[in-house]
N, C-alpha and C positions, 0 to 999 in steps of 0.2 A: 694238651699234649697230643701227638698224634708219633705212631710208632710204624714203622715198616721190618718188619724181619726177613732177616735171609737166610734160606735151608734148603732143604733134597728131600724130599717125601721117601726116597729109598733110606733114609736113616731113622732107627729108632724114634729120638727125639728129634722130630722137624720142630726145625723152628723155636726149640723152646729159651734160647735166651733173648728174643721176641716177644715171646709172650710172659716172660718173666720179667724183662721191662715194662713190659705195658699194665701189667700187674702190680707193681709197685708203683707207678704213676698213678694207677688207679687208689691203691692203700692207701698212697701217702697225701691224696685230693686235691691230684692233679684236676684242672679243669680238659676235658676229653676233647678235642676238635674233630678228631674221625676214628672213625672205627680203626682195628688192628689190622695192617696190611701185611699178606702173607706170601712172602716171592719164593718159589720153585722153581729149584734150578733145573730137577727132571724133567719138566716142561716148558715153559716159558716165561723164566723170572723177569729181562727184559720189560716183556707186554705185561705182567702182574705188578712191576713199580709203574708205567706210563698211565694204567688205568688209576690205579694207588694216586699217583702225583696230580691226575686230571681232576680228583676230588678234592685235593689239596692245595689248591690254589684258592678257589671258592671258600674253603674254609679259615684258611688264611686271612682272607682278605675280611670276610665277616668277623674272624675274632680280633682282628687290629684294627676294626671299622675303616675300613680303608674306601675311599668312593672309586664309583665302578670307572670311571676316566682312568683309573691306573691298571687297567682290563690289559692295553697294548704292553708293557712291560711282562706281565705274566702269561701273555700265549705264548712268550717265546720258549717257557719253561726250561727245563736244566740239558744241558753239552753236556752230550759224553763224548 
């Protein structure tokens, strides 16, 4: 599993149904492909999912064993 959350550091709970997903994926043994990504919006949620997603491809591709030929389909990563 691999989790991204979206919050505001100016609010109490940032982030926390984020991390309470990723929590429960951990409980219930999920198998983990990346660490927990944390986007803020007070700064630059944007560039915190692009760095997020740019581990995410790699990881991907290792847990579906995918060979590295199918590399050109995933630089193009996700249109917004």
């Amino acid at each position: 599993f691999a989790v991204f959350g979206l919050g505001n550091t100016q609010y109490e709970h940032y982030n926390s149904e984020g991390k309470f997903v990723d929590n429960l994926c951990e409980k219930f043994g999920g198998n983990r492909m990346l660490q927990l990504g944390l986007g803020d919006d007070d700064k630059n949620i944007r560039g915190d999912f692009d760095e997020w997603m740019d581990q995410l491809w790699p990881a991907l591709r290792e847990a579906l064993g995918m060979e590295q030929s199918s590399q050109a389909w995933l630089d193009k990563g996700v249109q917004y």
